[in-house]
C-alpha positions in Angstrom: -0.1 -38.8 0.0 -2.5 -38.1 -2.7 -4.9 -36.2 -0.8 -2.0 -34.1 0.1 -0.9 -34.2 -3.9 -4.3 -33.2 -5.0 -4.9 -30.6 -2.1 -1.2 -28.7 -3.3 -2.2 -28.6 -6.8 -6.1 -26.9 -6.2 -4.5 -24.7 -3.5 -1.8 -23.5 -5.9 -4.8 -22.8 -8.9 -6.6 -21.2 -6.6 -3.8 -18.7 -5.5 -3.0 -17.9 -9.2 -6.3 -17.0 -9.6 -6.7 -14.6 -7.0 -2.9 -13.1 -7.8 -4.1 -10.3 -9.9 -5.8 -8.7 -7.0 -3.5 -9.1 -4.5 -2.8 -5.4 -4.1 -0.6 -3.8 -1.4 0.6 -0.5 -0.9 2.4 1.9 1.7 3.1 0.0 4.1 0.8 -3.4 5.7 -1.7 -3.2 8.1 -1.1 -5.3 11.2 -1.8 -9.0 11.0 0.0 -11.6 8.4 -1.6 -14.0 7.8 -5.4 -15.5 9.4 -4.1 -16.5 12.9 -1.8 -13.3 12.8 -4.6 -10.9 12.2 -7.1 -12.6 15.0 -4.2 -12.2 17.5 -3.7 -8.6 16.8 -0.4 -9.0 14.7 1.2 -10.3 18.1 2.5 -13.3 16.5 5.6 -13.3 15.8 6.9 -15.3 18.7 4.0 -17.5 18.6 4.0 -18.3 14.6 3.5 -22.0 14.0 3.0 -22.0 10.2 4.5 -21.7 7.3 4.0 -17.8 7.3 7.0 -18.1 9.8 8.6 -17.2 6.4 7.2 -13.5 6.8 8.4 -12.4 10.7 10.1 -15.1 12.0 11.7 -17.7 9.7 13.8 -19.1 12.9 10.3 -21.1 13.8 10.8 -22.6 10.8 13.8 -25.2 12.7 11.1 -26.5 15.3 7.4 -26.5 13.5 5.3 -29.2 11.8 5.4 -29.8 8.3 2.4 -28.2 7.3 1.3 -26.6 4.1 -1.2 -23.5 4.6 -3.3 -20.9 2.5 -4.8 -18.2 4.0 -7.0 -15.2 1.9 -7.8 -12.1 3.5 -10.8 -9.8 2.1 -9.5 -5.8 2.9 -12.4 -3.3 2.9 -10.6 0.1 2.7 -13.1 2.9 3.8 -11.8 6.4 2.9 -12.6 10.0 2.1 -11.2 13.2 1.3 -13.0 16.9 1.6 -10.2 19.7 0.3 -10.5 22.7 1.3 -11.8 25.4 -1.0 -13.7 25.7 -4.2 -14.0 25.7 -7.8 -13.5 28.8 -8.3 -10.0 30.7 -8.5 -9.0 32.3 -5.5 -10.5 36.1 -6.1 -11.6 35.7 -9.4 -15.1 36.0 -9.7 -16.8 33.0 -11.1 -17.8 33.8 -14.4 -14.3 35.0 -15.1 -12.5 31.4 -14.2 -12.8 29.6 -16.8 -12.1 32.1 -19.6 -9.2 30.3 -20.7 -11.3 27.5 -22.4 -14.5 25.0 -22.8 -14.9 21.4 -21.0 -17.6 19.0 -20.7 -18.6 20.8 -17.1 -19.4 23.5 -19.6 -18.2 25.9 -21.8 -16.9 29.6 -21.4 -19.5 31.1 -23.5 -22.4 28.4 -23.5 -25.9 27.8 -22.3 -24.2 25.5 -19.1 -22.1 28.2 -17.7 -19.6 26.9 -15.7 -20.7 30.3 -12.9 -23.3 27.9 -11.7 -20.9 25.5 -10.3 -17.4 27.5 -10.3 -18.2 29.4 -6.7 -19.5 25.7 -5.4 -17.0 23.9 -2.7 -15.1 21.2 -3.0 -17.3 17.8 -2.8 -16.0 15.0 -0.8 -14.9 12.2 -2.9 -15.0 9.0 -1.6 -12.7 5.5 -2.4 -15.1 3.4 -4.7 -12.3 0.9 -5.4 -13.7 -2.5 -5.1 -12.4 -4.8 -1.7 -9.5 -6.8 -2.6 -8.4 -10.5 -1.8 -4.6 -10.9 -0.4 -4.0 -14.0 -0.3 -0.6 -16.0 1.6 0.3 -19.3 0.2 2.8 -21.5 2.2 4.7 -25.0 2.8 7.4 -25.7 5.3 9.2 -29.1 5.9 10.9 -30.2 8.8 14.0 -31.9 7.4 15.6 -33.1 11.0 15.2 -32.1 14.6 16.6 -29.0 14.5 16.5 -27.9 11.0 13.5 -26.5 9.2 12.8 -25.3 5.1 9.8 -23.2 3.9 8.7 -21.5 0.3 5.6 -19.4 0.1 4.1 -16.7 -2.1 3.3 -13.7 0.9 0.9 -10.7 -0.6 1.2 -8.0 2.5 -2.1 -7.0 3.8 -2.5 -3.4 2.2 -4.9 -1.1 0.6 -3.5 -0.7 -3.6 -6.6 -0.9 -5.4 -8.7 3.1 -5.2 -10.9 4.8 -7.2 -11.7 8.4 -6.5 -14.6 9.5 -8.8 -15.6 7.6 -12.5 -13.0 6.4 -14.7 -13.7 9.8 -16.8 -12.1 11.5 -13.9 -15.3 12.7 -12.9 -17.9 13.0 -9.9 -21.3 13.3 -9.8 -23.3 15.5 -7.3 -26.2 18.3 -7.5 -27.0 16.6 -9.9 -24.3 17.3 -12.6 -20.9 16.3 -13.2 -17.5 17.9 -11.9 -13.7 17.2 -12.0 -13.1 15.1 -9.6 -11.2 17.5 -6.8 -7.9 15.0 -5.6 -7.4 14.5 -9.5 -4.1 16.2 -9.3 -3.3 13.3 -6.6 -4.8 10.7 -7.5 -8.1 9.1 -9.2 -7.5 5.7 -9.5 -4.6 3.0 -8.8 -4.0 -0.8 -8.8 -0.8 -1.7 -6.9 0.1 -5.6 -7.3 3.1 -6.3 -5.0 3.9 -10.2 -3.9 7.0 -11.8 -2.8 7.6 -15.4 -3.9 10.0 -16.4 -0.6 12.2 -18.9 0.3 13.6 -19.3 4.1 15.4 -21.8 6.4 15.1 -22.4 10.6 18.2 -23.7 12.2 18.3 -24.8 16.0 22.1 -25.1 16.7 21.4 -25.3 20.6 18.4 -26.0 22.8 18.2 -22.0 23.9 18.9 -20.6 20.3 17.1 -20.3 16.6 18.0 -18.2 14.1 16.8 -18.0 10.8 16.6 -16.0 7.2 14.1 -15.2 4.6 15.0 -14.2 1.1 12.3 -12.8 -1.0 12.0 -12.0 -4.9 9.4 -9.4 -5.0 7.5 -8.1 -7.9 5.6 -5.5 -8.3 3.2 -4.6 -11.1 1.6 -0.7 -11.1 -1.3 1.4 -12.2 -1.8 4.7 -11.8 -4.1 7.4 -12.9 -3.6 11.0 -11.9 -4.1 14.4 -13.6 -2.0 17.1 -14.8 -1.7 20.8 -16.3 -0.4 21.6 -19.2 -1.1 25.1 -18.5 -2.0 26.0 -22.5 -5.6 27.0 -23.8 -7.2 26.2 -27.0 -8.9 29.3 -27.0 -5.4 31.4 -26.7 -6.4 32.7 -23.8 -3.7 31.6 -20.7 -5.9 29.6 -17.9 -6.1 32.2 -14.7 -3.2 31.8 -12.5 -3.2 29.6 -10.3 -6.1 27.6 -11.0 -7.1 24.1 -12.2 -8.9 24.9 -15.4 -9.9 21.4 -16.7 -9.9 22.5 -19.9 -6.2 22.3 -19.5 -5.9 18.9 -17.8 -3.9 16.0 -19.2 -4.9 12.3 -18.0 -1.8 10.5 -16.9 -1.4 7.2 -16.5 1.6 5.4 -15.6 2.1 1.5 -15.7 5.0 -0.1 -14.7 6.7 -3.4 -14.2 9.3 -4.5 -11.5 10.3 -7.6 -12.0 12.8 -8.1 -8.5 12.3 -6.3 -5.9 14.6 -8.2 -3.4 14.1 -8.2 0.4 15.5 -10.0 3.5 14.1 -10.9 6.5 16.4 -12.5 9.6 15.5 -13.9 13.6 16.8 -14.4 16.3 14.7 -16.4 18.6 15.6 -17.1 22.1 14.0 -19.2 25.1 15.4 -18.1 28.0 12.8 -20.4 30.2 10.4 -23.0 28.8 7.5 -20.2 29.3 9.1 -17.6 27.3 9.7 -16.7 23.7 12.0 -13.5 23.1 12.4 -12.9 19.1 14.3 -10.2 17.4 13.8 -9.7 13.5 14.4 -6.9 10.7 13.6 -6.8 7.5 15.2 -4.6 4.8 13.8 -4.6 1.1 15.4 -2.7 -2.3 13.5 0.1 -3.8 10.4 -0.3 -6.2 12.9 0.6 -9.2 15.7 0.3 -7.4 18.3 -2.5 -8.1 15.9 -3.6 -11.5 14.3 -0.7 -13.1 11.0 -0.6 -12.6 9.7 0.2 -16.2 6.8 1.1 -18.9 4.7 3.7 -20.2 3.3 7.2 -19.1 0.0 7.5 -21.6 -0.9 11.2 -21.4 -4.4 12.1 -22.7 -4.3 15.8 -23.7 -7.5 17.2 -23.7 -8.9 14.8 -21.6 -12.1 16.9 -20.3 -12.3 18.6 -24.1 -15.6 19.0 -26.3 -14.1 19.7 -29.6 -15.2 23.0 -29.9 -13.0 26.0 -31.0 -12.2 26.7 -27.7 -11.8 23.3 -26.4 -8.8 20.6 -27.0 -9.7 17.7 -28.6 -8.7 14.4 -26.7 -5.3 13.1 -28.3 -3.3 10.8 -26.3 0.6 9.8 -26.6 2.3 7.0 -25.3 5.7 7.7 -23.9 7.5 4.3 -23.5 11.0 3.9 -21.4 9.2 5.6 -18.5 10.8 4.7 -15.3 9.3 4.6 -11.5 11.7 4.8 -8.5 10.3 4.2 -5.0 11.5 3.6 -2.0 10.0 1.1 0.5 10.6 0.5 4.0 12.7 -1.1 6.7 11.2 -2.8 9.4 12.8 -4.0 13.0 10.9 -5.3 15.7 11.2 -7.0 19.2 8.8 -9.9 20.7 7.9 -11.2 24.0 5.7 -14.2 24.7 5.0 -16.0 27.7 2.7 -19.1 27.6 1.1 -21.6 29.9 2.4 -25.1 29.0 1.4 -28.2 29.8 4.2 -30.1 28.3 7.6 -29.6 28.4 9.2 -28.1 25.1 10.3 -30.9 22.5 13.8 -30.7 23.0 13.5 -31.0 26.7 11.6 -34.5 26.4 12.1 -38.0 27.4 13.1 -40.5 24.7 9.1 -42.1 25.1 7.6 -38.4 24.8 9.8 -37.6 21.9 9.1 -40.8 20.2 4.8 -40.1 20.9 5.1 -36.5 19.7 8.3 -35.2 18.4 6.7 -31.6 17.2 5.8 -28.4 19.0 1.7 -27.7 18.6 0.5 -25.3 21.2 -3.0 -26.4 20.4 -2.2 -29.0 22.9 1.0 -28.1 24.8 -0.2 -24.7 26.2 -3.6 -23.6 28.0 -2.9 -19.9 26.7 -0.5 -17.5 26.1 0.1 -13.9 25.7 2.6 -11.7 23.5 3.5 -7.9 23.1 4.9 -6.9 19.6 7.1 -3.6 19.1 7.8 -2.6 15.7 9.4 0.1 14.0 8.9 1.0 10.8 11.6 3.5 9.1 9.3 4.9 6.8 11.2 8.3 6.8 13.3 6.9 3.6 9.9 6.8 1.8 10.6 10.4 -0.1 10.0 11.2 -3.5 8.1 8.7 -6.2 10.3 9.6 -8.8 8.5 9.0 -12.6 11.4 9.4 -15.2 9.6 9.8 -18.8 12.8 9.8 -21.4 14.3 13.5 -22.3 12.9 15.4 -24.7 9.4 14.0 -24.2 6.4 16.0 -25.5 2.6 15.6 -25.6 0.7 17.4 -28.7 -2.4 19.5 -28.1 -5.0 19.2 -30.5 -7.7 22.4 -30.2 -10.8 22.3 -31.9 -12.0 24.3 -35.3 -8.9 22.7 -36.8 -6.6 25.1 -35.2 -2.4 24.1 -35.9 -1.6 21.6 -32.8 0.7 22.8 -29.6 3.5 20.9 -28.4 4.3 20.7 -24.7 7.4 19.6 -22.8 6.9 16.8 -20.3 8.9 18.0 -17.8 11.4 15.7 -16.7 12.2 14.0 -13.8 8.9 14.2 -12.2 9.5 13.9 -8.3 6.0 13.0 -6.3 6.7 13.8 -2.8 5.5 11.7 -0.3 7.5 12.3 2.9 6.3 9.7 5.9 6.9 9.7 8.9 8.5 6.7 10.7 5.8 4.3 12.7 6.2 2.5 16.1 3.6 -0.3 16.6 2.4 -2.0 19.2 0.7 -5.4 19.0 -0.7 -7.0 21.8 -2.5 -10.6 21.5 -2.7 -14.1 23.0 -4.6 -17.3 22.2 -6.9 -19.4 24.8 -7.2 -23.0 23.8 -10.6 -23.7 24.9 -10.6 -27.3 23.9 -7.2 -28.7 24.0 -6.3 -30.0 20.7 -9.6 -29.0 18.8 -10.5 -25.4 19.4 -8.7 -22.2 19.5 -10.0 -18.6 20.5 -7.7 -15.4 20.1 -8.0 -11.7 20.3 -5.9 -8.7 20.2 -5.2 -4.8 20.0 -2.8 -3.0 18.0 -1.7 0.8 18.0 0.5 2.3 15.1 1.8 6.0 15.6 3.6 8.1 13.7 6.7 9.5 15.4 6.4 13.0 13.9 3.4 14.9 12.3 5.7 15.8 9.0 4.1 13.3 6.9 0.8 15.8 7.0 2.9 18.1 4.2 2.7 16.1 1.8 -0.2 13.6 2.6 -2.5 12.5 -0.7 -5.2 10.0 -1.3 -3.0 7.0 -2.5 -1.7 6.2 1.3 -3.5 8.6 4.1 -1.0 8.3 7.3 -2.0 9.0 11.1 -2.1 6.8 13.9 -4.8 3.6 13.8 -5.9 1.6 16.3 -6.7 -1.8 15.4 -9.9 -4.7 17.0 -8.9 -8.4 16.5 -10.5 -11.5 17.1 -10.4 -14.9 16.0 -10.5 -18.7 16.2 -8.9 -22.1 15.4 -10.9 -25.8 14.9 -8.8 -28.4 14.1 -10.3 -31.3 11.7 -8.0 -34.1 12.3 -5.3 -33.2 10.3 -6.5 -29.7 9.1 -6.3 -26.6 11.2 -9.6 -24.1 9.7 -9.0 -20.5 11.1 -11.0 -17.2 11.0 -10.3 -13.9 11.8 -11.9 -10.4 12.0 -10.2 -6.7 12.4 -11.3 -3.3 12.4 -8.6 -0.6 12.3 -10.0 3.0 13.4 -8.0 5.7 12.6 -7.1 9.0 12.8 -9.2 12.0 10.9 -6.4 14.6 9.4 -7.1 17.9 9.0 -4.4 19.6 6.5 -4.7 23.2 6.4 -3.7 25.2 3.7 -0.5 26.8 5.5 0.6 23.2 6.2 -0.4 21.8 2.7 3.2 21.5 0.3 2.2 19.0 -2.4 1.8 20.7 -5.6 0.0 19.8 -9.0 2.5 19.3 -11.9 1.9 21.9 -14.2 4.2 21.9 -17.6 4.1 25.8 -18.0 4.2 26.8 -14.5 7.5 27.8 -12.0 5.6 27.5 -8.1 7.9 26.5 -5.7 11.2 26.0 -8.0 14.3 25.8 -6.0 16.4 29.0 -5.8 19.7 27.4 -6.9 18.3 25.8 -10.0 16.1 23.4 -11.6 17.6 20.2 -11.9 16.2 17.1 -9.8 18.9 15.9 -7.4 17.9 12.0 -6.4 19.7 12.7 -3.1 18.6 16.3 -2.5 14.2 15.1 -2.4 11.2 17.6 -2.6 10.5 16.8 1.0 14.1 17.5 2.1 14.7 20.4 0.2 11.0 21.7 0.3 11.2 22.9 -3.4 10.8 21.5 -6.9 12.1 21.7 -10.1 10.3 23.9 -13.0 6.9 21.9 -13.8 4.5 22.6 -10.8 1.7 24.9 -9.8 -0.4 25.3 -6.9 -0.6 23.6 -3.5 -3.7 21.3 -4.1 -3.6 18.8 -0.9 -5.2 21.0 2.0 -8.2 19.4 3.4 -10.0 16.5 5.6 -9.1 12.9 5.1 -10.9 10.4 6.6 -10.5 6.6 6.4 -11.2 3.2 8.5 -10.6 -0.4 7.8 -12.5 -3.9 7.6 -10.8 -7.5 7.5 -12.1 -10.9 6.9 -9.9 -13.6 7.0 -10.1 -17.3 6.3 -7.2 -19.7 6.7 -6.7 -23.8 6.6 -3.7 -25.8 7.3 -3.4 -29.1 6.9 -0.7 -31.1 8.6 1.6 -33.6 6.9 
């Protein structure tokens, strides 16, 4: 008992150390979880663990007290290429920037910006570094039919991204340039974890059900760019075009303290070789039943010099800025068949029971096989909706010690995200090569979107498309600890947005592209990506282009058995 005592306080240190970068956005990648991931995500019928908690908490009434941390390292690869230049649309070069000076040069200066303006748009690349999600769980087995578990589960997702410098910059040719998905996004860290509490209940031999309630919080970064369409030179920026001497640096950090979420199963065993499970989940809104709140810090002049035709950097804090987004619902079906080699526990003789009363398919079964479906209702995902209070305003200092401008922030500010709902498919078994010591496991996994809608308004913070996903992984059991690995690669789909498909626009304070017809007031039930307009506030379509991205994870997992 002190071993146990001792290993439950280092593994709980250890889990709120690695907190902070347990980042998740969108939604997860197949694979909860170290034995989850190996087996292709297929585990849902199979889960012995405490991470029952996250698909299945109806295992929970017939599994081994056990107490488990897992820690997954994700490696998010991704790139984007948009299509065009630097250069307004028909404007020649030297002409484009007459509104005003920034660092990539000013509009009467020795470092014209003609030598770069004409120049494509370079591909920018995620520099973010990999992130650790880690799962942290303990389940207790209370009688023979009745089973408790608590965990802390981080979702294996991709929150932490940096496109370009923290200056909002790239280098390449040897110079610097605004970073080209800064309208998008440049940088974000997502923290999203739900401390969870769930209970397994066997009422007859056939039968489990079971329910997961989850307190989620969710901390967020983000850094993006916008227009405020002025000039310190008095000379409007040419229409239409992303003039950094205009830009504002916007970053938005917010708090949700509960995010609640619920997760119920149904588990049947209609022969002692099968394993049928249904399970939903449903979760609130980021900013739904709690507000999700903070600040929006706007740097005005964020690329300026401080010359007389430049803005000097300035920034303003706005506080009581508010974040509402939705998240998804998942529902899924499973079906597992296993070779046993003993009968199931309830099914035992009074000796067996009293040898081995627990289910541990490390030594009942020589393999088995499972096929997960899952459907994802990520259609509700619309608008990120960033409230800043009315009647905020942002000053603009220009240089020479001209009188400061003060711009509106417009106000709501809807980001349109419109996906598409996903079906997956998960397909995974386990072969025990050594009964009761060592475990091997692979699997395959497919998610695909249902519709191709979510290419409108696709952006670097979640890129969409169908991935196909490489597991494998394995098990040794050290007398009373269970040490797993596992390793995924998730390929996935290259999407080309072009321009007449592209409908996410940069939010521009002094510009009117796109407004609805029927007025300019944000409707919470009428979203961008229903509607397919926005209020007053935005410019120019700046998402068209080539996005790339593939995925590494490394898992490491130990149980120990109490």
């Amino acid at each position: 008992m002190r071993v146990f005592r001792a290993l439950l306080w280092l593994w709980m240190l250890v889990f709120c150390l690695w907190t902070p970068q347990a980042k998740a956005g969108g939604f997860e990648l197949s694979g909860v979880g170290t034995r989850g991931l190996g087996r292709g995500g297929a585990f849902t019928a199979r889960v012995d663990d405490p991470l029952a908690l996250a698909i299945n908490p109806s295992a929970l009434s017939e599994i081994e007290s056990q107490i488990l941390l897992n820690a997954t390292l994700v490696i998010w690869d991704a790139c984007v290429t948009r299509s065009g230049n630097y250069a307004a649309p028909g404007v020649p070069p030297e002409e484009t920037y007459a509104g005003g000076a920034s660092i990539f040069g000013p509009s009467d200066g020795p470092d014209q910006p003609s030598l770069w303006a004409d120049r494509p748009f370079h591909t920018v690349c995620n520099q973010g570094f990999p992130q650790i999600v880690p799962q942290l769980g303990l389940n207790l087995r209370l009688t023979r039919d009745l089973g408790l578990g608590a965990g802390i589960i981080a979702p294996n997702g991709t929150g932490t991204a940096r496109f370009g410098g923290d200056d909002g910059t790239i280098t390449a040719e040897g110079r610097k340039f605004p970073t080209p998905v800064r309208y998008a996004m440049t940088s974000q860290d997502l923290l999203l974890f739900f401390p969870s509490v769930g209970v397994g209940y066997r009422p007859i031999d056939w039968l489990r059900v079971g329910l997961t309630l989850q307190w989620g919080v969710a901390i967020i970064n983000y850094v993006n760019y916008v227009s405020s369409g002025a000039s310190a030179s008095g000379i409007p920026p040419t229409p239409g075009f992303e003039d950094p001497s205009a830009d504002i640096r916007s970053r938005l950090s917010v708090v949700d303290p509960f995010v609640p979420a619920g997760i119920l199963s149904i588990h049947l065993v209609p022969i002692d070789a099968m394993d049928v499970v249904l399970w939903g989940r449903l979760s609130d809104a980021v900013g739904g039943f709690v507000p999700a709140e903070g600040t929006l810090e706007l740097t005005t002049g964020a690329y300026g010099t401080g010359s007389e035709t430049s803005f000097v950097p300035n920034t303003t804090k706005i506080g009581g800025t508010t974040l509402h987004a939705g998240q998804p619902f998942l529902f899924g079906l499973a079906l597992r068949l296993a070779d046993r080699t003993r009968p199931r526990t309830h099914q035992r003789t009074l000796g067996e029971a009293l040898a081995k009363r627990i289910e541990d398919a490390l030594v009942e079964e020589r393999f088995d096989i499972e096929l997960d479906v899952v459907y994802e209702h990520l259609r509700q995902v619309t608008d990120f909706v960033v409230t800043p209070p009315p009647g905020s305003q942002v000053v603009l200092k220009p240089g020479g010690g001209a009188a400061p401008l003060s711009v509106p922030v417009p106000t709501p500010l809807p980001i349109p995200h419109g996906w598409s709902d996903v079906l997956t498919f998960r397909l995974g078994g386990d072969v025990n090569a050594i009964s009761g010591l060592l475990a091997l496991r692979s699997g395959v996994s497919f998610e695909l979107p249902l519709d191709t809608s979510f290419r409108h308004y696709l952006q670097n913070d979640f890129i969409g498309g169908w991935r196909l996903g490489l597991h494998t992984g394995a098990t040794l059991r050290l007398e009373r600890f269970d040490v797993s690995i596992a390793y995924a690669f998730f390929l996935a789909e290259t999407i080309n947005v072009e321009p007449r498909d592209a409908r996410f626009r940069r939010i521009n304070a002094l510009d009117q592209k796109g407004v609805c017809m029927d007025g300019t007031t944000y409707d919470p039930n009428r979203p961008v990506t229903s509607r397919g307009c926005y209020p007053a506030g935005y410019g120019e379509v700046v998402n068209a282009g080539r996005y790339e991205q593939n995925f590494h994870l490394v898992s490491l997992g130990v149980t120990y058995h109490f």
